[in-house]
N, C-alpha and C positions, 0 to 999 in steps of 0.2 A: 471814421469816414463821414464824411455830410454829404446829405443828399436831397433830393430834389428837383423840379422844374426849374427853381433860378436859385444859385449855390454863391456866394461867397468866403472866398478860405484864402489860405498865406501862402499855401507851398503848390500846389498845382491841383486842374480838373479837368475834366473831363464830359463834352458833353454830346450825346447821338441816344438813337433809340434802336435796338431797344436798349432794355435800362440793364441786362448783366453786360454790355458792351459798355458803358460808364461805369460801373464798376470793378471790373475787369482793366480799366485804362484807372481808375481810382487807385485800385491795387499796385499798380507798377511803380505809380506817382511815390505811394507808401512803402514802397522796397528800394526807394532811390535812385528809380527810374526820370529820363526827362520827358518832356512833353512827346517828342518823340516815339520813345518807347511805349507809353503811355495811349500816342493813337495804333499807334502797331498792333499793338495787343487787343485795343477796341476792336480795332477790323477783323481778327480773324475771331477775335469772340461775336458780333454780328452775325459773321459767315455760317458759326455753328448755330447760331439761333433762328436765323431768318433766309432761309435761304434759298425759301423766294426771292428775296428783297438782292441779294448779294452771297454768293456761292465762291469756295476755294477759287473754283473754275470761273468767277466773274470774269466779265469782259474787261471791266477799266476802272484803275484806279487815277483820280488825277487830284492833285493838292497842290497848294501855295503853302508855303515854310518861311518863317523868318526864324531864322539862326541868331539867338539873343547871341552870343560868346562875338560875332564878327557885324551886326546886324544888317545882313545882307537876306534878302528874300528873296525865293528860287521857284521854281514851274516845276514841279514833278508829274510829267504827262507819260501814263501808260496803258493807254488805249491800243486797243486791240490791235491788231495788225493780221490785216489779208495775206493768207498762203500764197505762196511764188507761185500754185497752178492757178489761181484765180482767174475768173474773164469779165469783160464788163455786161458780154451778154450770157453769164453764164447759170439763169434762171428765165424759166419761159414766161412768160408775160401774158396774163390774162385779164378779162375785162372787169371791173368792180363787183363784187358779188352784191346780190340786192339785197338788202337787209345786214349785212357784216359791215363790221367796223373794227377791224384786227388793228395790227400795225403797217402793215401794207396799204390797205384801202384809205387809214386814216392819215396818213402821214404823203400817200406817193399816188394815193388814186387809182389804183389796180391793186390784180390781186395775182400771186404767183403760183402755179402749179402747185398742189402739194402743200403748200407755205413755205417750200423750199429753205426761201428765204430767214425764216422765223422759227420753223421747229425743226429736230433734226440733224445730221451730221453737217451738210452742207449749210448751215447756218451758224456753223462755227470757226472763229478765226483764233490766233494765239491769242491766248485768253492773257491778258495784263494785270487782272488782279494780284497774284501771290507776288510779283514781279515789282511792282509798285509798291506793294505792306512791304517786302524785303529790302529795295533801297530805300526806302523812308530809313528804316532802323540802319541799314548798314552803313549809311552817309549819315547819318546823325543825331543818332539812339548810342547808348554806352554801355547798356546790361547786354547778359549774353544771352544768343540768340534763343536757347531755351527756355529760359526765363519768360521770353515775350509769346511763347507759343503756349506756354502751361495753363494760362488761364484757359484760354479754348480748349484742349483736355479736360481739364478739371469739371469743366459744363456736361461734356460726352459722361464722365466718370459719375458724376454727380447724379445722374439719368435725367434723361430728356422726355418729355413727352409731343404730342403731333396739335397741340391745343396752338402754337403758333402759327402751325402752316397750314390746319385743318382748311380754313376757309379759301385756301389760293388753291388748295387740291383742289377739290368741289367745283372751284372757278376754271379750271386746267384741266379737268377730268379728261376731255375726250382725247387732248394732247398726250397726254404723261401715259394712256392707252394703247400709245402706239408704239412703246418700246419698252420691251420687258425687263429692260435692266432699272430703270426708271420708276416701272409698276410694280416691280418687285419692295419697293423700299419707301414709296407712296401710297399707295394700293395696296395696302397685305391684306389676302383674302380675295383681292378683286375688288374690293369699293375703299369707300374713304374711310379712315380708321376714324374711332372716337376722339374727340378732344384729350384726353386724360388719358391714353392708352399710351405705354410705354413705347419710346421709338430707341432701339436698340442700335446705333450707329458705329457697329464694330470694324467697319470699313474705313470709313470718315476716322476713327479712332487712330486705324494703320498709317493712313497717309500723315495727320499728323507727329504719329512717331516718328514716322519717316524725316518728318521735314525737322523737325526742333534737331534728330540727330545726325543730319545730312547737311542741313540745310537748307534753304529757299530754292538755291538752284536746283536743285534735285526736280524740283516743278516742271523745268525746263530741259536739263542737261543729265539727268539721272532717270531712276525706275520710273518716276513718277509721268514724267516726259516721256517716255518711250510708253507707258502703258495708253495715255492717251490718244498719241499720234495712233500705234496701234490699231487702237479701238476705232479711229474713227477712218481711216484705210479701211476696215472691214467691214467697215456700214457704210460704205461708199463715200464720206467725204475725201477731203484733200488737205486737211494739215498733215504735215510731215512730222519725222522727227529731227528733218534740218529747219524746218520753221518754227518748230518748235526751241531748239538750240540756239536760233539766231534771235530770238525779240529781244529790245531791247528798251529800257528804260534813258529819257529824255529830260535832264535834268540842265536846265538850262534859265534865263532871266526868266522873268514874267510879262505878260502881255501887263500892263500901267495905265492909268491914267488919271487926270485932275478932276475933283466933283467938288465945289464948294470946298475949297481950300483943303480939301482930304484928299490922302492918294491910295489907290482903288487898286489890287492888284488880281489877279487872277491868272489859272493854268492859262497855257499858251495853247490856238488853235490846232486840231479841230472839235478842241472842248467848245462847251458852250460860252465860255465867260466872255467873249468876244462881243457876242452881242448885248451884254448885261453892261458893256462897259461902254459903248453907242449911243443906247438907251440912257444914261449917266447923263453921256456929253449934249444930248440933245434937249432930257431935259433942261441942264442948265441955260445950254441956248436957246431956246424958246421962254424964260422965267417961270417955268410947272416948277414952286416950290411946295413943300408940305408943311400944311400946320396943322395942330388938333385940336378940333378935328378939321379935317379936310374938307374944305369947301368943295360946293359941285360942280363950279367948276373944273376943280381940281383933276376929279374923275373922268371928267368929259376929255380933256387934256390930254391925262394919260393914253385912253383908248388909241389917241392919234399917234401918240409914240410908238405905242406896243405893235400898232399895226403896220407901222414905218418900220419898225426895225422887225420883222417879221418877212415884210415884203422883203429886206435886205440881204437876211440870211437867208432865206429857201427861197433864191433867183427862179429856180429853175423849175419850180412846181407850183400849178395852181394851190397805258398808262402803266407805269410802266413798276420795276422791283428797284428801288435804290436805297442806301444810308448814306447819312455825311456823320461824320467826324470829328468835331475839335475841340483840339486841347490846348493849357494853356501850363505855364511852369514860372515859377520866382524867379530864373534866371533870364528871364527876358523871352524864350522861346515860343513858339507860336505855330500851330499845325491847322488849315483845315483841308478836308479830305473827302473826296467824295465817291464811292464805292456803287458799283452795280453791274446787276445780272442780265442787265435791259428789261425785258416784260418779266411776267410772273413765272420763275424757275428757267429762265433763258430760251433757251434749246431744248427742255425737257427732255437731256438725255445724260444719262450717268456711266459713265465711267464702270465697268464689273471693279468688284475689289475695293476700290479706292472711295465710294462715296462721293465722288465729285460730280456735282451738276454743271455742265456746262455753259457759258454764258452763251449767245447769242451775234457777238461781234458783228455778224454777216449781215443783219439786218439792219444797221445803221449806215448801211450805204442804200442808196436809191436803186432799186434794182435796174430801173431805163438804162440802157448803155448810151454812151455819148457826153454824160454831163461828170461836172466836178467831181462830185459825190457817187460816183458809178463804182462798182467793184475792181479792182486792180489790184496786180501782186503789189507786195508791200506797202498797200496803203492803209492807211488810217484812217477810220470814218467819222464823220459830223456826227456829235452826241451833244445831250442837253447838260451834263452836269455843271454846274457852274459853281464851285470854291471860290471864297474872296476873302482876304485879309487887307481892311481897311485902317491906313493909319492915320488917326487925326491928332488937336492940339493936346488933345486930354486922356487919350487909350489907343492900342493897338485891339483889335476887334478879328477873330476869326470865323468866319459863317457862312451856312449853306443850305440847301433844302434839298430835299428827295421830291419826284412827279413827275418824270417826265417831260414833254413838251411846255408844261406849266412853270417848272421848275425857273424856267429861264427869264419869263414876264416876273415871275415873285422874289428872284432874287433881283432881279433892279430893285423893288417897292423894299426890301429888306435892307438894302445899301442906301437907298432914300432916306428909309427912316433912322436909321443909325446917325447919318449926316446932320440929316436937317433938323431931327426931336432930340438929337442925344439920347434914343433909347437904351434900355439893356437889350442883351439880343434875344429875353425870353420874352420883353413886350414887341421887339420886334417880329418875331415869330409870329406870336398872338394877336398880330393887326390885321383887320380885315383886305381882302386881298383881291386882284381882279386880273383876267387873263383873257386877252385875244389874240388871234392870228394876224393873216391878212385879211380877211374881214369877219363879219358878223357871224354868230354871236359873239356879245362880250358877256362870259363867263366871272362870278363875283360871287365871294364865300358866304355863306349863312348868318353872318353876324354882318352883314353891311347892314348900313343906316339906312331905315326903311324910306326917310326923305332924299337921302342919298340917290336909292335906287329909282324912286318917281321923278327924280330932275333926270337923270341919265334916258329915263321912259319918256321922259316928255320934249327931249331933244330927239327923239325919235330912234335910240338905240334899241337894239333886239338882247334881252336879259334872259340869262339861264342861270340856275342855281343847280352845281351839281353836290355830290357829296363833300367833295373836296379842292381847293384850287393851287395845287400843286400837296405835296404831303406835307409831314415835319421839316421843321427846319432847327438847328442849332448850331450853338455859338459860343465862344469863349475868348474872355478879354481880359486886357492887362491894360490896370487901371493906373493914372499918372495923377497925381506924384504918388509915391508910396509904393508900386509896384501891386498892389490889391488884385486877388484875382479873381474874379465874376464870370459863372456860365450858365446856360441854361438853352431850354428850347420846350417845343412841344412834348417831348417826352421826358426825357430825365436828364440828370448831370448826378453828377460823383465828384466829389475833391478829397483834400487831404491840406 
């Protein structure tokens, strides 16, 4: 196996964080698995590792696929989807709280009873993660389905310890406090466990036995499915176990378009790639090209974009857990994929028995009634993740980042520079980076050019420097001629 931030190998890689999710999809690559297979395996090894970031129970998995064998590339959107009793007024509406900055306040301007919206039964919709890792492999994976589950066992089996989640506890505390199925498995003892202190996940263990010998649907149409709907019946929400049996995965074209003679593809709406690919088209029409370094121009430029298409997508209104995914195989194959819980641990609420934390779905609609994005049976909510496989004259390119709201400004500047520098996708990742809404502040990573940031100050823009401007991002490419395969990102990659 090779390994690494930026990996070059013959037969396939793998690249997301954290790093036993890369090798875990390395492994598969090495037992004859396709790319495929390969992210499949990544994802639910993630899920045992971070699961804050991305849980069994996530809300949504969405990817772009290019099928080397037919080279056709396909939308696999499995975003959450709202219960048949849903309503659009069916959280009370309150006025901003002073000093908070949740997901409510920050995103919609109020704040909801309770967090309704956010933590909690009623903050959960059919959770689309296992639903999406399972048609990836079943429409275009070749190992068998156990196989693709073993590696996340073998992490449970291996022993786990709380040293990954320690700090999203701590940060979640008062949340994960309010339901004992939750605090029991966070909290042992009543506060936050030590880094290095054994987390013992004999629950999480069951359900995947469950699933590698049942399979995927079992999630939905089996014990696994029933145990949830169950659970969350008796803590007052409203998924059913016919909402649950009904989700479905949406495998269809991709949302497309032309950037400097490359073609840009990404999941279909109400993912985010929609506006990544706006952002594309309007750089080119206005001429905001990149060079490096980037003139300041250049940055001045951008802000006007980020904040156009900003104002685009959230018409109707004046950070969060996620991974991506991608992998890359000799036969042409191509995945990326991008996984999440929504905020830190979703919903803060678990499942008895099963270990599953559930994602948050609910919260990705606007809780105002009346607008697009308002709650409604079977709808599907506007989320940020943005997957893109770009094909140009000299590689195919899969890449994505995790951050929530950020995610979506950094994957244009990520598809930029792939385009316009012919980066790898690990110097792409590693470029400095900048993120606004509809208006100010313009937020810009720690490694921007200090003269960089005094022209943007002297054009009169308002600068923030937070810790991060959107999270990881990773990538994985199939290099032309030769078929060479190259991955990397801010945290690891794995090949074979």
């Amino acid at each position: 196996m090779i390994e690494g931030r930026s990996i070059e190998c013959a037969r396939g890689a793998v690249a997301t964080g954290p790093a036993e999710g890369a090798r875990a999809g390395a492994r598969i690559l090495g037992s004859g698995g396709n790319a495929m297979d390969a992210a499949a395996a990544a994802c639910l090894a993630c899920a045992v590792m971070e699961p804050q970031a991305v849980d069994i129970g996530g809300y949504v998995a969405a990817g772009v696929v290019l099928d080397g064998r037919t080279g056709r590339i396909w939308s696999l959107d499995a975003n959450s989807v709202a219960p048949a009793a849903s309503r659009e007024d069916m959280y009370e509406i309150l006025p901003r709280r002073p000093g908070q900055m949740g997901i409510t306040e920050r995103e919609y301007g109020c704040s909801v009873r309770d967090d309704a919206n956010v933590f909690g039964p009623l903050s959960v919709a059919t959770p689309g993660f296992m639903a999406g890792v399972g048609t990836l492999w079943e429409r275009w994976g070749r190992l068998p389905w156990p196989q693709i589950v073993a590696p996340a066992q073998e992490l449970i089996e291996g022993g786990l310890t709380y040293a990954p989640v320690r700090d999203a506890i701590v940060f979640r505390r008062e949340a994960i406090e309010r339901f004992p199925s939750t605090a029991e498995i966070l909290l042992p003892g009543g506060r936050p466990p030590d880094p290095e202190q054994p987390w013992i996940r004999s629950d999480l263990a069951w359900t995947l036995r469950t699933l590698a010998s049942r399979g995927w649907r079992d999630f939905y149409e089996g014990e696994i499915g029933r145990r949830i709907a169950d659970f969350l019946l008796s803590q007052g929400g409203i998924v059913t176990r016919e909402d649950m049996a009904a989700f479905t995965v949406r495998v269809t074209e991709p949302l497309s378009a032309e950037y400097r003679g490359a073609r840009v593809h990404t999941a279909i709406a109400p993912n985010g790639g929609f506006s990544v690919l706006w952002a594309l088209e309007e750089m080119e029409r206005v001429g905001l090209s990149l060079s490096d370094p980037p003139p300041d121009a250049y940055w001045h430029g951008l802000t006007d974009v980020l904040k156009r298409m900003w104002r685009r997508r959230l018409p109707d209104r004046g950070e969060g857990g996620t991974v991506h995914v991608a992998a890359a195989d000799a036969e042409g194959n191509l995945v990326s994929v991008t996984i999440s819980q929504g905020g830190l641990f979703g919903s803060c609420l678990t499942v008895p028995g099963t270990g599953i934390i559930l994602g948050h779905g609910m919260c990705r609609f606007d809780p105002h009634p009346g607008l697009a994005n308002s709650p409604g049976p079977g709808k599907r909510p506007l989320n940020n993740v943005c997957p893109m496989i770009i094909r140009t004259g000299s590689r195919d390119v899969a890449i994505g980042a995790r951050g929530g709201r950020r995610m979506v400004s950094v994957c244009a500047q990520l598809a930029q520079r792939i385009v316009d520098l012919d980066v790898s996708t690990f110097e792409a990742a590693s470029a400095p980076r900048m993120h606004v809404l509809r208006d100010e502040p313009v937020q810009i990573s720690a490694d921007f050019s200090p003269q960089a940031r005094a022209a943007l100050e002297k054009m009169g823009h308002r600068i923030e420097v937070p810790d991060e401007v959107a999270g990881a991002a990773h990538g994985a490419e199939i290099l032309r001629p030769g078929g060479r395969l190259r991955a990397g990102g801010n945290t690891w990659a794995a090949g074979v």
